[in-house]
C-alpha positions as CSV (number, residue, x, y, z in Angstrom):
1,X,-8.2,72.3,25.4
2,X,-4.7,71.9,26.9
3,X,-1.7,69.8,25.1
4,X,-2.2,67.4,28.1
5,X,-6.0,66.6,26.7
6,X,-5.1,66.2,22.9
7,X,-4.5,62.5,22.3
8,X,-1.2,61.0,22.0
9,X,-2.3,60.3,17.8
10,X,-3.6,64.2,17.5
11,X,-0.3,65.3,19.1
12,X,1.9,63.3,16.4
13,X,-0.1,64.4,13.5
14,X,-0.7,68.3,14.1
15,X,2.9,69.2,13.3
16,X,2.7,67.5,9.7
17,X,-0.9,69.3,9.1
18,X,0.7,72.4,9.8
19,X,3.4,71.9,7.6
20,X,1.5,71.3,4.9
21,X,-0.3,74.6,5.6
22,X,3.1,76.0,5.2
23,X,4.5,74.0,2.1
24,X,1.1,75.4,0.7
25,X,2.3,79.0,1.2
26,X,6.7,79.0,0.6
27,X,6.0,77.1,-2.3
28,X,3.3,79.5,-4.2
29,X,5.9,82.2,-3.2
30,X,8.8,80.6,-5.0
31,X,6.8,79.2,-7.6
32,X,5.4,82.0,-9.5
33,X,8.9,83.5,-10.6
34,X,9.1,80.6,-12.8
35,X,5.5,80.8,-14.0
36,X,5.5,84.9,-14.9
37,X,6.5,84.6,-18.6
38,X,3.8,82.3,-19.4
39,X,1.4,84.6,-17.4
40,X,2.5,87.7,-19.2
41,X,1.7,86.0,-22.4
42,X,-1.6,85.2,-21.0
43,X,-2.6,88.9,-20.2
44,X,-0.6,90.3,-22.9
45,X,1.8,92.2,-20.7
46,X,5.1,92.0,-19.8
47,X,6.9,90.0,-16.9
48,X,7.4,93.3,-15.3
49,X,3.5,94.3,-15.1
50,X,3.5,90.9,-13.3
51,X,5.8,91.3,-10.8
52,X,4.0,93.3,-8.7
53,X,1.6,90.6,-7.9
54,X,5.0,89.5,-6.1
55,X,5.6,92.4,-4.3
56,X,2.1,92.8,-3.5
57,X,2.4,89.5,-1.8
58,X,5.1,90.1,0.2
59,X,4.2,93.3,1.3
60,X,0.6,91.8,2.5
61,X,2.4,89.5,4.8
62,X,5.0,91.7,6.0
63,X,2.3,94.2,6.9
64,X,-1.0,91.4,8.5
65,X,1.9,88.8,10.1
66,X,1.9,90.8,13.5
67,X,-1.8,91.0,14.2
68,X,-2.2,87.0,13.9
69,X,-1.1,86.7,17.1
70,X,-3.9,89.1,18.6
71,X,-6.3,87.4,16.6
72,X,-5.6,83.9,17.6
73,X,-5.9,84.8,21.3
74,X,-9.4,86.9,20.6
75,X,-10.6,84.8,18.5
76,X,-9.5,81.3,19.0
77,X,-6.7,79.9,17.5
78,X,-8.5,77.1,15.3
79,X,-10.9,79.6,14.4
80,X,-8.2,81.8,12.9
81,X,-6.3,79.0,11.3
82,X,-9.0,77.6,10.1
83,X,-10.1,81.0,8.5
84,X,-6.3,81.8,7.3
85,X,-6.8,78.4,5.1
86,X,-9.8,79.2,3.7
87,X,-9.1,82.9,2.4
88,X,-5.5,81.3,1.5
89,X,-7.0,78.5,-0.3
90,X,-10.3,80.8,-2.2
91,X,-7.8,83.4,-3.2
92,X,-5.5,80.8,-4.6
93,X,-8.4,79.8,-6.9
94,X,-9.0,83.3,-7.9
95,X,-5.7,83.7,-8.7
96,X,-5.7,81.1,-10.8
97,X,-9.2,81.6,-12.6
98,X,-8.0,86.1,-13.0
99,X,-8.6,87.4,-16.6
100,X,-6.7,90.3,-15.6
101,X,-3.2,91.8,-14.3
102,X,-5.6,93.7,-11.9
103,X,-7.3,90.7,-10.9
104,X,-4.8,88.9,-10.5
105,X,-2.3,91.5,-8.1
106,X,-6.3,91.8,-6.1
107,X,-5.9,88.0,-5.5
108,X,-2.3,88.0,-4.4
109,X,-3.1,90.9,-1.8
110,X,-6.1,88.6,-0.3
111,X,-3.5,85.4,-0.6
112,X,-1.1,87.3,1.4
113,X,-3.7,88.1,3.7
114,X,-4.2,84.5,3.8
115,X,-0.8,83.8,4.3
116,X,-0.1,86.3,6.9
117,X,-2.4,84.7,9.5
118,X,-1.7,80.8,8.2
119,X,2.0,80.4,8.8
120,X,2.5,82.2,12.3
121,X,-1.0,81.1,14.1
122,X,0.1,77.4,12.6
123,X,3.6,77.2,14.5
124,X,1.8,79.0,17.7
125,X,-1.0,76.0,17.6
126,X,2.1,73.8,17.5
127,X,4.5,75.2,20.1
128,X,1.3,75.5,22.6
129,X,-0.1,71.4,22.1
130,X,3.5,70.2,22.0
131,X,5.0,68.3,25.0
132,X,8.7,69.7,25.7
133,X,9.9,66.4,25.2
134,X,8.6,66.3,21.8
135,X,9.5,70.1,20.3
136,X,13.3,69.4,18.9
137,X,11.0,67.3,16.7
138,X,7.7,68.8,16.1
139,X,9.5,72.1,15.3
140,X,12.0,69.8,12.5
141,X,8.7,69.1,11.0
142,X,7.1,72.5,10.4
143,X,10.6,73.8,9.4
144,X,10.9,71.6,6.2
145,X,8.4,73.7,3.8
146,X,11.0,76.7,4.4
147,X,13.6,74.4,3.7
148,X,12.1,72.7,0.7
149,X,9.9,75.6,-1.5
150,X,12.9,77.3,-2.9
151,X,14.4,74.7,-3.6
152,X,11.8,72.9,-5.2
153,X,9.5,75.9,-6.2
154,X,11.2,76.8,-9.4
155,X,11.4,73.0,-10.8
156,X,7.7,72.0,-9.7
157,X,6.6,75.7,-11.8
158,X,8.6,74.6,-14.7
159,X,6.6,71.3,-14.5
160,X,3.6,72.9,-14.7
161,X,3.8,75.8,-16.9
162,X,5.6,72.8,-19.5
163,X,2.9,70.6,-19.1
164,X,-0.3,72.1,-18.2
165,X,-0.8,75.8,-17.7
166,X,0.3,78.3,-15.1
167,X,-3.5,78.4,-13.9
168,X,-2.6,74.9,-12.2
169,X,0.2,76.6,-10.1
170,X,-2.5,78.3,-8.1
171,X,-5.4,75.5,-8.6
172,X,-3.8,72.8,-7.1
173,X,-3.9,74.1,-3.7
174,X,-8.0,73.3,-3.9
175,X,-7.5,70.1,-3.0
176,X,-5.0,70.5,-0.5
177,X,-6.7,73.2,0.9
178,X,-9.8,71.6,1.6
179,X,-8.1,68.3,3.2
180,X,-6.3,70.6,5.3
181,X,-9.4,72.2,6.4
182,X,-11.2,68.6,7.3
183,X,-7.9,67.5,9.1
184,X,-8.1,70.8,11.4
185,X,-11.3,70.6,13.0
186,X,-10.9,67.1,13.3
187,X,-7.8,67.4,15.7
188,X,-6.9,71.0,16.0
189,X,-7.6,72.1,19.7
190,X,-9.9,75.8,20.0
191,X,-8.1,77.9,22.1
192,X,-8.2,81.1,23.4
193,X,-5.8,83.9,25.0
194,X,-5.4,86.3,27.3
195,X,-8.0,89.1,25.7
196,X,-6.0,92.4,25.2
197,X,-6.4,95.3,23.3
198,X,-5.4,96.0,20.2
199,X,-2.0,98.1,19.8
200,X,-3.1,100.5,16.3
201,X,-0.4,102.6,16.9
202,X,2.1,99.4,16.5
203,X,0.5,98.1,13.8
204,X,0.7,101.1,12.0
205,X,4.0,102.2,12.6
206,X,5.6,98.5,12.4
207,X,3.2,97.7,8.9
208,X,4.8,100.6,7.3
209,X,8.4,99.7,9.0
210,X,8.4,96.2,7.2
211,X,6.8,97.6,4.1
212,X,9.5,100.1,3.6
213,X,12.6,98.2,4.4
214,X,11.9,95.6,2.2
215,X,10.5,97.4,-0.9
216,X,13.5,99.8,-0.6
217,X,15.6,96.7,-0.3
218,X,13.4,95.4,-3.7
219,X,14.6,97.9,-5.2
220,X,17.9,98.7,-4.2
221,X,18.4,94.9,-6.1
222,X,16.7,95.6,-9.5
223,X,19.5,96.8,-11.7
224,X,16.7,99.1,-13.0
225,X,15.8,101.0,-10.5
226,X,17.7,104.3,-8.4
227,X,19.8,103.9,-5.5
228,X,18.6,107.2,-3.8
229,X,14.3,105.9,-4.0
230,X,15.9,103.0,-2.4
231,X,18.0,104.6,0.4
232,X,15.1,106.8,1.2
233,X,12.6,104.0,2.0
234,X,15.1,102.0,4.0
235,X,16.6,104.8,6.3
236,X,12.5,105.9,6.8
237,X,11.9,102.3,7.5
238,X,14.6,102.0,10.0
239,X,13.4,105.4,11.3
240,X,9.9,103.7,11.8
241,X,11.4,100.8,13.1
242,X,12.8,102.7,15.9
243,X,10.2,104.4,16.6
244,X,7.6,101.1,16.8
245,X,10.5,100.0,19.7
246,X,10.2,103.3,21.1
247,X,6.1,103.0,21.1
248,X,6.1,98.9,22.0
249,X,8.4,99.6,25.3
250,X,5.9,102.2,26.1
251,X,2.2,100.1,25.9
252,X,1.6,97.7,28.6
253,X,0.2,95.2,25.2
254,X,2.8,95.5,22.6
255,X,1.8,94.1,19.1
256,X,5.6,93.2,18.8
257,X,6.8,92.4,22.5
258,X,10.1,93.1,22.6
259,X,10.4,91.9,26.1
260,X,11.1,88.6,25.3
261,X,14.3,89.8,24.1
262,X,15.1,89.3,28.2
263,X,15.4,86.1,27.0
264,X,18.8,84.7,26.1
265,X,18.2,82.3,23.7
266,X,15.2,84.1,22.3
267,X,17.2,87.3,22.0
268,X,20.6,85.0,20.1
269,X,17.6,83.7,17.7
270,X,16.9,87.0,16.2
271,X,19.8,88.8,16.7
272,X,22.6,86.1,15.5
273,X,20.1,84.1,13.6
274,X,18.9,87.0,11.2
275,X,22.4,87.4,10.9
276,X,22.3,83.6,9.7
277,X,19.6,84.2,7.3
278,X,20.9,86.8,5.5
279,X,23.7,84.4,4.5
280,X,21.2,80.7,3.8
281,X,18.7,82.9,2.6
282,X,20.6,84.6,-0.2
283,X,22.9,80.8,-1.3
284,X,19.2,79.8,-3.2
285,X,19.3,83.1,-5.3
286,X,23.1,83.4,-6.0
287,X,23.8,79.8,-7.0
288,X,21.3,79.4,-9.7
289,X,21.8,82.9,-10.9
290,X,26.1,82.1,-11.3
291,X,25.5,78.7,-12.9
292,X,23.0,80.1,-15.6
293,X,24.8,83.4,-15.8
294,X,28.4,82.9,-14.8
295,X,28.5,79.6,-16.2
296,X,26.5,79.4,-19.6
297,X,24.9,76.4,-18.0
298,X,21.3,75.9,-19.5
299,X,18.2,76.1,-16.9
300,X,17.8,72.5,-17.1
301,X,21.6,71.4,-16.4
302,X,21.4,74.1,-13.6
303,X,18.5,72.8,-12.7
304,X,20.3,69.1,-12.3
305,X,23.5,70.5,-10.7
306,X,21.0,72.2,-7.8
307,X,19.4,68.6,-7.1
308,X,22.3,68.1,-4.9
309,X,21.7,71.3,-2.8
310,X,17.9,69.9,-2.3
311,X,19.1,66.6,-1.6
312,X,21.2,68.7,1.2
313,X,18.4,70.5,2.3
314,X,16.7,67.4,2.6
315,X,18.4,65.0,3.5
316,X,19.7,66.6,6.6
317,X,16.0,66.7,8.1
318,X,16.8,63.2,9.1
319,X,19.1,64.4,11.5
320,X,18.8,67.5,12.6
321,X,16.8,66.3,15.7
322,X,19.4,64.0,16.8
323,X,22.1,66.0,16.2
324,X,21.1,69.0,18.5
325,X,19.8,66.3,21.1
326,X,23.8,64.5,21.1
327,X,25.8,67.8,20.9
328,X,23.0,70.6,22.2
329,X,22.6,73.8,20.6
330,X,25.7,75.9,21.3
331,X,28.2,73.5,20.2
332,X,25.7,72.9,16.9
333,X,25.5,76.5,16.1
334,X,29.2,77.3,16.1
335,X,30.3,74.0,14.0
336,X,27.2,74.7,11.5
337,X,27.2,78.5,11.1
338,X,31.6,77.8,10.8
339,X,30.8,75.0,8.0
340,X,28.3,77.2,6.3
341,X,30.5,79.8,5.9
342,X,33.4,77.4,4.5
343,X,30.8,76.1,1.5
344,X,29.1,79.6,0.9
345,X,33.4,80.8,0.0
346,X,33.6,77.2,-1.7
347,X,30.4,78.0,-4.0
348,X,32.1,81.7,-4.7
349,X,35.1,80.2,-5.8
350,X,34.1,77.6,-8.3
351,X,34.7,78.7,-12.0
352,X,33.2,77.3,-15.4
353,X,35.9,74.8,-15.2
354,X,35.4,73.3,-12.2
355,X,34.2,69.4,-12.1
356,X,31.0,68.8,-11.9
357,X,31.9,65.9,-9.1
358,X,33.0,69.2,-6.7
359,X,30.4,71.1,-7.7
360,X,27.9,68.7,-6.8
361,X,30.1,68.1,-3.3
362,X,29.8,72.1,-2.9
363,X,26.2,72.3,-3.3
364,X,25.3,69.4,-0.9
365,X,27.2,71.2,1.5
366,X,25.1,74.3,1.6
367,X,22.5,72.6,1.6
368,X,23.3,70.4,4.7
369,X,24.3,73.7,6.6
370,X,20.7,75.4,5.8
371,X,19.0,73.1,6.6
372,X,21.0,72.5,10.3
373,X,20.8,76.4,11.0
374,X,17.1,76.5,9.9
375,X,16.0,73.8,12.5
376,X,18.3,74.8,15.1
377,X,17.1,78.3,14.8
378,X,13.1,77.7,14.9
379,X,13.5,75.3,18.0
380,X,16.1,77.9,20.4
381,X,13.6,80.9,20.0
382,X,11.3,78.7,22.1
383,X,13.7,77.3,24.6
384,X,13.1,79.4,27.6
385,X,9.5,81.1,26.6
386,X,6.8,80.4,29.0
387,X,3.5,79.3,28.0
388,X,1.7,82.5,28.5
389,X,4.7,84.0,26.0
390,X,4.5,81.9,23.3
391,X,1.4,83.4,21.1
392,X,4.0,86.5,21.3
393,X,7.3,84.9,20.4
394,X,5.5,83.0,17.3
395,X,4.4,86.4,15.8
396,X,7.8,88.2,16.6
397,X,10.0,85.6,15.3
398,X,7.6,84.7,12.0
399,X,8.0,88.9,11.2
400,X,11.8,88.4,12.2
401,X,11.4,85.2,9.7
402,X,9.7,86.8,7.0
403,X,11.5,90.5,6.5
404,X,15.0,88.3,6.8
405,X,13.5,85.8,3.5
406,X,12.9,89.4,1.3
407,X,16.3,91.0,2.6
408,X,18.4,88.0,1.9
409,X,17.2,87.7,-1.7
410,X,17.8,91.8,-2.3
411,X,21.2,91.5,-0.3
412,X,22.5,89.0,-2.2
413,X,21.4,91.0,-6.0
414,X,22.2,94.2,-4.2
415,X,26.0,92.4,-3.5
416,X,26.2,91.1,-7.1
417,X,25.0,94.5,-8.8
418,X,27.9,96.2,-6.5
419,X,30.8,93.8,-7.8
420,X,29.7,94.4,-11.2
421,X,29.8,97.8,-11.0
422,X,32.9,97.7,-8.9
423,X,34.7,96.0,-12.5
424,X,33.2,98.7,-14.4
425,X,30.7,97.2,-16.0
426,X,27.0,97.5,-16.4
427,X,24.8,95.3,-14.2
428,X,21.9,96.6,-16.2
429,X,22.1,94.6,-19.0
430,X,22.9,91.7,-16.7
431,X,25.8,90.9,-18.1
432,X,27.5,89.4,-15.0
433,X,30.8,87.3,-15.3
434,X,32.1,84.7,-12.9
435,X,34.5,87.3,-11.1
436,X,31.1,89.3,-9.9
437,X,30.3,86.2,-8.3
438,X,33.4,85.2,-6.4
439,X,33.2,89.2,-5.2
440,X,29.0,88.7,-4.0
441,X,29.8,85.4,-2.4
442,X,32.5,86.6,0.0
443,X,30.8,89.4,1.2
444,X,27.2,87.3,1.4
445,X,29.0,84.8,3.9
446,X,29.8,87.9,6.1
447,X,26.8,87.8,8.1
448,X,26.9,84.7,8.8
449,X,30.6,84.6,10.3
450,X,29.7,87.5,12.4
451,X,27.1,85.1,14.0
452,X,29.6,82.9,15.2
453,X,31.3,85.2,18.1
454,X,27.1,85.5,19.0
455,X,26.8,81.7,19.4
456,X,30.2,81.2,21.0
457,X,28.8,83.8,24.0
458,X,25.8,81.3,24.4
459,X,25.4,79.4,27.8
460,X,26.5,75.8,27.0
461,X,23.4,74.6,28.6
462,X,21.4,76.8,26.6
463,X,18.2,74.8,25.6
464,X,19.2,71.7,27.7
465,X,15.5,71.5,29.0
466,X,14.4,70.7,25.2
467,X,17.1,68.0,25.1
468,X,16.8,66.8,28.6
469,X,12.9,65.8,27.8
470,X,13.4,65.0,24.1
């Protein structure tokens, strides 16, 4: 079934079914963090026994994300959706019925598994039944869960745990689940690939890349744990990872096809837009951290002062799509990323004494400037990627998506535990003044300035067939 044979109803509702396939997953990986005391009481551990059930997560989906696009093409890309929900959905349950600290890290594992095959095979289904004219706006849509969750993760788990139990953080998405499930065979088109083998040797070697970059990054963050453990696992990741290039250039079916870095805009997407990430990714981690720590703010006025960065985040869905449509992508990207770096040096700068009138101004800044680089980035990578390309550019760039999330977090506490230590004092206690947070800031919004000259070098009609349809 081609895009051309969905009807013109189907077309407008399968971006918003896939969203909610992907609000279901970035919210239950933002929402637990708030939700691990409360567990840790439950199985009479500590919140450190739990957090592996975090990191076992992560490392699932960093490790399955990119096979789903071989198994959406073997398979048949409902099929796999359709089978991603389910396992994503059942696990949820069992994570939410585990008596146990074993159960429970057993449940994560098979929710990442879930996960892993839900998000990327979702925005492939999407990208392949979506009329060019239509993209700039059915890509806005799926973007919004990334945009939203951790923003709204911590506050809806707070909810919960305060009201009900953290058992409900998992069991609630039952019901979404299985209306999800109903919605997708009713309208979600089978469809098949080009069959080709499968590449062991670059799952294997680009699995254990991602797993060790980003746990070495884990724990290059926790205050706790050793530098050296942590430069070890990054350099062998990195050593991995250019060995998976090495291996991918060589097969004539890459798991990760590099090719499409030929590509202009697909190649300024991951290049300059990790970049990016590393900068919007680490703002959600930073800012709550300085107003509870910095500050002396309690949770709940923190909580209050960070409605303005989700209103932000939010609000700026509304025009996203008809700002990149007036002004195109290059001019967008230069003016964004150049704003986002002036609010991310704002939010450094502000002290226990600043208003709360420019704090909230601050704050709905960076989140306006996420959410415009978030949108802007998910709709380039598939400006100039052929139809036969895009089950490959969907896994590559959710990978690219997904190791940037868990390096921004760790870069921004790896930044922070640097300051502190720079003044002498101990980031192990967690003892972090405002000064350590001006330092973090500053050198957080260096990535994302050194995406600008990247933009700048973009062809000014650079994703003008989007806009010319749209």
């Amino acid at each position: 079934m081609s895009a051309r044979s969905l009807s013109a109803r189907a077309m407008r509702a399968l971006p918003y079914v896939v969203a909610a396939t992907f609000f279901m997953e970035y919210l239950d990986s933002t929402i637990i963090a708030t939700a691990l005391p409360a567990m840790a009481r439950s199985f009479h551990v500590g919140p450190n026994a739990l957090s592996l059930g975090m990191t076992a997560y992560m490392l699932t989906l960093a490790v399955f994300i990119p096979i789903s696009g071989w198994a959406a093409d073997r398979f048949g890309s409902r099929s796999v959706f359709a089978g991603a929900v389910t396992v994503f959905t059942a696990s949820s349950v069992l994570c939410g019925v585990a008596g146990s600290v074993d159960a429970f890290i057993a449940a994560r594992v098979l929710q990442g598994l879930g996960g892993a095959m839900m998000v990327p095979v979702g925005r492939f289904i999407v990208v392949r039944n979506t009329e060019t004219g239509r993209m700039i706006r059915a890509i806005s849509t799926i973007t919004w869960p990334a945009v939203a969750a951790p923003v709204v993760g911590p506050t809806v788990g707070g909810m919960i745990v305060t009201f009900a139990s953290w058992h409900w953080i998992f069991l609630i998405n039952l019901p979404l689940g299985l209306a999800v499930l109903g919605v997708i065979f009713a309208i979600v088109p089978q469809q098949f690939g080009a069959r080709r083998p499968m590449d062991w040797g670059g799952f294997v070697m680009g699995g254990a890349a991602l797993t060790a970059i980003l746990l070495g990054t884990e724990l290059a963050s926790d205050s706790h744990a050793g530098l050296a453990l942590a430069g070890a696992l990054v350099a062998g990741g990195l050593a991995l990872g250019a060995a998976s290039l090495r291996h991918a250039a060589r097969q004539a079916h890459p798991l990760l096809d590099f090719r499409l870095m030929r590509h202009p805009t697909f190649a300024v997407t991951v290049l300059a837009g990790s970049l990016s990430r590393l900068t919007i990714d680490a703002v959600p981690y930073l800012v709550p951290l300085m107003l509870q720590v910095g500050f002396g703010l309690t949770a709940f006025h923190a909580g209050m002062l960070m409605l303005a960065f989700a209103l932000g985040n939010l609000g700026m869905k509304a025009f996203t799509t008809r700002i990149l449509e007036r002004f195109g992508f290059r001019a967008t990207a230069v003016v964004n990323a150049t704003l986002g770096v002036l609010f991310v040096l704002l939010a450094g700068a502000m002290v226990p004494a600043t208003s709360a009138a420019v704090l909230l101004l601050v704050l709905l800044g960076c989140g306006v400037t996420r959410s415009m680089q978030y949108t802007l980035l998910a709709t380039l990578g598939y400006a100039d990627i052929g139809d036969t390309e895009k089950g490959a550019a969907s896994t590559l760039l959710s990978v690219n998506q997904q190791a940037c999330i868990g390096l921004a977090v760790a870069f921004g506490a790896l930044m922070l535990r640097l300051a502190a230590a720079l003044r002498g004092g101990q980031p192990t206690d967690g003892a972090f003044v405002p000064a350590d947070f001006h330092y973090a800031f500053m050198i957080v919004a260096v990535p994302l300035a050194l995406s600008i000259p990247r933009y700048l070098r973009m062809d000014r009609a650079a994703g003008a067939a989007l806009r010319a349809a749209s």
